[in-house]
N, C-alpha and C positions, 0 to 999 in steps of 0.2 A: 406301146401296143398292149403289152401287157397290162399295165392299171385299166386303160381302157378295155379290155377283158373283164375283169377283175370287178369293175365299177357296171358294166352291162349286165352281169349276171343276176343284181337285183328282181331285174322283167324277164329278162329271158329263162332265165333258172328257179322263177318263184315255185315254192315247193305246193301241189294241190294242198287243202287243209291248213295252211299254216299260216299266221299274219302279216302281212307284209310292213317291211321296215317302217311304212307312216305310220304304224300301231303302236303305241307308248304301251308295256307292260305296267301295268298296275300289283300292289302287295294287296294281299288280305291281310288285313290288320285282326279281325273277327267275323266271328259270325253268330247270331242270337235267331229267335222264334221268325221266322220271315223277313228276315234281311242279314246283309252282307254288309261291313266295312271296307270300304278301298282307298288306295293312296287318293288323297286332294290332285286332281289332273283335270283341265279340260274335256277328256277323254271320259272323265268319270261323271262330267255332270249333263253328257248329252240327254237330250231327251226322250223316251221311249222305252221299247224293250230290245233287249239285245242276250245273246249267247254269251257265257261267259265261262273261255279255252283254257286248261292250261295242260300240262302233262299228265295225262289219264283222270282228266276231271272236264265234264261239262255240265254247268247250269245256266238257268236264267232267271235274268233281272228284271225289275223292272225299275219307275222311276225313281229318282230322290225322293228320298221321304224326306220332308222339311221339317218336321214334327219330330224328328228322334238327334238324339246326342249325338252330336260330330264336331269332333276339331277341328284346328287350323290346318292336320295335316290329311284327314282324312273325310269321306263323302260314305253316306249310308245310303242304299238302295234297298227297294226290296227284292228281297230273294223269294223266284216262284215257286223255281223246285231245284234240285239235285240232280242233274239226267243219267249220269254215270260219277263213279270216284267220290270225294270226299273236298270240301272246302276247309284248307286246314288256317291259321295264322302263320304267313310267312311265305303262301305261295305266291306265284306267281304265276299272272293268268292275265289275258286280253277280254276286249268284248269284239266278240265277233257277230256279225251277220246272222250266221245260222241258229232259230230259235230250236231247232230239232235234230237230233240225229237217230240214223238206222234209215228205214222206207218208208213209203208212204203206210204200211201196215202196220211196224212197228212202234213207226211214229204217230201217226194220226188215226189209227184202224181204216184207212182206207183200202177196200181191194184193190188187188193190182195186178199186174204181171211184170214179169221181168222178162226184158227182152235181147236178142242180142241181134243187132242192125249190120247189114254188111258196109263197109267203108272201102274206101279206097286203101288203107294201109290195113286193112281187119276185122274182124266184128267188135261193133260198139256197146258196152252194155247201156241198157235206158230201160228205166221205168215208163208203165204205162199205167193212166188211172183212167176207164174206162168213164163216157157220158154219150148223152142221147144227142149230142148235137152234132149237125155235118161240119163245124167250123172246130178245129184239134187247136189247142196250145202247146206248141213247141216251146219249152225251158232250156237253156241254155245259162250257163254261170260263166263266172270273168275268171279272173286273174286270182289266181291262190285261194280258190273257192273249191266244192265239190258241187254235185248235182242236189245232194242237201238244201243247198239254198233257196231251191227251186219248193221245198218238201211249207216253208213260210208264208207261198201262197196257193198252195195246194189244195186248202179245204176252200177257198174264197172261189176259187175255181171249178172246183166239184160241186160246188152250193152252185152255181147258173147251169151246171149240166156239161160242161165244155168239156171234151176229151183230151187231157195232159199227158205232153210226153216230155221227161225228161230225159235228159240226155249226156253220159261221159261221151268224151271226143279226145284226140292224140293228145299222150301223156299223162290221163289219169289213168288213177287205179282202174286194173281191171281191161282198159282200153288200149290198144297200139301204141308205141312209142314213137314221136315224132324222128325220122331220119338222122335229123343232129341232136336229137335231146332238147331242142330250144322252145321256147313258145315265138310263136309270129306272130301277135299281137292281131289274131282273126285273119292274115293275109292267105294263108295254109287250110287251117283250121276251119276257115266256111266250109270248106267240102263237106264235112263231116256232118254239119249242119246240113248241105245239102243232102246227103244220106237218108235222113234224118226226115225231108220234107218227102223224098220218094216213099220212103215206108209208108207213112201217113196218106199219101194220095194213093198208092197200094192196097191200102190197108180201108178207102172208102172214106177219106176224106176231102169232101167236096172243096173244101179251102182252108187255112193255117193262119196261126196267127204266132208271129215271132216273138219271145218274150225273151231278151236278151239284157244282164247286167254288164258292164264292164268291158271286155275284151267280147265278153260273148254277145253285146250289143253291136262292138263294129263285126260279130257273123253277121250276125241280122243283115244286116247292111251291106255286106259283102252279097249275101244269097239273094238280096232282094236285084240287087246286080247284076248278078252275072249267070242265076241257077237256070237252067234250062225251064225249071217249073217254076220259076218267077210269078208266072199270069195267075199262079193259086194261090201266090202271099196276097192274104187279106187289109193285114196291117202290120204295122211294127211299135212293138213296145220296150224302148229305150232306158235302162236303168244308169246311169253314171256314165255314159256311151265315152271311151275310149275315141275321141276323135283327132288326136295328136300322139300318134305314138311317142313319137321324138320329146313332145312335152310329158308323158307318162313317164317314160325312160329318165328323162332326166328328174325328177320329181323323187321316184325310187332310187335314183343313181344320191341323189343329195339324202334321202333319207337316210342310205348308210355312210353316211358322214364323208363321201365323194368330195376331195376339194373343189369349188369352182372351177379352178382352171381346165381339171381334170372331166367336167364333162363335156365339154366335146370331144373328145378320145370318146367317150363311153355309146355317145350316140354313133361316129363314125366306125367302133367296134362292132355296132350292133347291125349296121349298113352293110358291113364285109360278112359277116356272119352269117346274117337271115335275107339277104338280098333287098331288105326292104330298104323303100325312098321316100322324099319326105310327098312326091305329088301322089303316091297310092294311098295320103290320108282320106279318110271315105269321108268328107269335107267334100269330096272333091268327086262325088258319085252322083251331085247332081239329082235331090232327091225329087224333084219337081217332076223332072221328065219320067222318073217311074209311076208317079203318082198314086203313089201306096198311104194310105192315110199312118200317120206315124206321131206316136207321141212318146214325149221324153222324160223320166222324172229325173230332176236334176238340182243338184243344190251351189251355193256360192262357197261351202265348208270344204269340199270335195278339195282333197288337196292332191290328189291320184291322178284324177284328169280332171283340166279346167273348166270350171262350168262355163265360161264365156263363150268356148265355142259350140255347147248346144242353143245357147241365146244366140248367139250371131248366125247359127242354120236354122234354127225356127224366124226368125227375122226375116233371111233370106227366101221361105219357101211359107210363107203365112195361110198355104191355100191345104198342105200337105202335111205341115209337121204342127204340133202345139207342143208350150214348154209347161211343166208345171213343176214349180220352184220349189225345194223342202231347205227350210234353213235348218242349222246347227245339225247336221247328218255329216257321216265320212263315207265315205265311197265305196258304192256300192249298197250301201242300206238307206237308201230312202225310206222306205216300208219302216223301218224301225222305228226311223224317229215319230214319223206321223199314221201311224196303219190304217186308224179310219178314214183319214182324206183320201190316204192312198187308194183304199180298197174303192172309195166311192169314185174318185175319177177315173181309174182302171173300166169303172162298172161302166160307167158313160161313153169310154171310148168304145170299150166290145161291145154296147149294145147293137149300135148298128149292122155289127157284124153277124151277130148270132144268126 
């Protein structure tokens, strides 16, 4: 009972901000006029831009430079900028998702406002970037993310006019504390989402459009469900969509070097825990009969949650969901690897909505 404790708290326990076990830390080896040296890692020669965390240091990269000196042990990227801290030789840093931090003000000069949403467990705080249009984008971030991640496609967003709200929910900074301290892998957590969607029709928004990564994709999916104002979700936009918890779970449970035998203990740890079952996977919500137009970006790299079963529910519901595939991406950043295709098929699904 114990290891399966112990081996659960990968998902349940993921700290906001912080990378999760499938993230290989990488060294700086150096750094010169626009680029960065990093350990040789799969991790290091994905393609795109991406954030790059370590302990009071954030920058961003961009892609291999094939053109500059690198060894057998090392991958040279360019480096955009410095966000905060310094890149020294010998840290130790990840590439993360988020290309920005601070607000949308400080990060992008966008206006804004800061809002505080009442929840069921508290006021939520969420950014709001005002636009001319009656259809609002709801942001919503996964697992071990902040509302930051939301800030990557925030100007793409303001550029058609659409009104963003991003949004913390139970257990981030700044937001309520879940009851047990756990995360529910979206099962809890849609409420907050739903919160989130009353403001917005409160607030004069004729209809929504769900923009969920990760855990905060199966919200999406949870509110399209079960929220009372269901009739005013327009559409759902699915980033790495958490559709097997149990398989998430275990995934993070092996990440931290969980022996085999030992995850099922971790899954059945997590079942006595957070009450959840493997039929409340949102597989199993039947997105036909809501008939919410839904598209997913999702890749076969994704080792966090399996891209087979956003293929096997677009397959299933061909009239309702589309899948559009990004290879060589980790979970959760589709957008990184590929940002213009991304930005352009995003554009094609919302148009109809606008």
């Amino acid at each position: 009972m114990a290891a399966g404790r112990f081996a659960s708290d990968s998902a349940l326990k993921a700290p906001p901000g912080r990378p999760l076990p499938t993230e290989p830390r990488l060294t700086v080896h150096g750094t010169a006029a626009g680029q960065v040296s990093l350990t040789r890692h799969l991790a290091a020669l994905r393609p795109g831009r991406y954030g790059l965390a370590g302990d009071g240091v954030h920058a961003v990269v961009g892609p291999v430079l094939e053109g500059a000196s690198q060894s057998a042990d090392t991958v040279v990227r360019r480096l955009e900028r410095v966000t905060h801290g310094t890149l020294e030789p010998g840290d130790r840093v990840w590439l993360v998702p988020n290309l920005y931090v601070g607000d949308p003000g400080t990060a992008l000069g966008l206006e804004h406002t800061d809002l505080s949403i009442p929840g069921e467990l508290g006021p939520l705080p969420a950014w709001f970037v005002p636009g001319a249009r009656g259809t609002w984008v709801i942001a919503v971030h996964g697992l071990a993310a902040t509302r930051e991640h939301a800030l990557n496609l925030m100007e793409f967003l303001h550029g058609h006019r659409f009104p963003v709200l991003a949004l913390a929910y139970r257990g981030d900074q700044g937001a309520p504390r879940s009851p047990d301290g756990l995360h529910h892998f979206g099962e809890t957590e849609w409420r907050d989402l739903d919160a989130a969607i009353r403001h917005a029709v409160d607030s004069g928004a004729r209809q929504v459009v769900l923009l969920g990564w990760s855990t905060g994709a199966t919200m999406a999916l949870r509110a399209a469900a079960r929220s009372p104002l269901r009739e005013r979700i327009a559409g759902l936009v699915l980033d790495s969509p958490v559709l097997s918890w149990e398989a998430t779970l275990r995934a993070l449970a092996a990440a931290r070097r969980t022996p085999g035998p030992l995850l099922p203990l971790a899954v059945r740890a997590a079942k006595g825990r957070t009450g959840l079952y493997g039929d409340r996977d949102p597989g199993t919500l039947h997105l036909d009969r809501i008939a919410i137009p839904t598209h997913i970006f999702h890749g076969p790299g994704d080792t966090v949650a399996p891209w087979h079963f956003s293929r096997r529910l677009a397959d299933a519901h061909p009239n309702t969901v589309t899948l559009h595939p990004v290879t060589d991406a980790p979970h959760g950043a589709m957008w990184n690897a590929r940002p213009d295709s991304y930005e352009e098929a995003l554009r094609r699904f919302l148009t109809p909505l606008m």
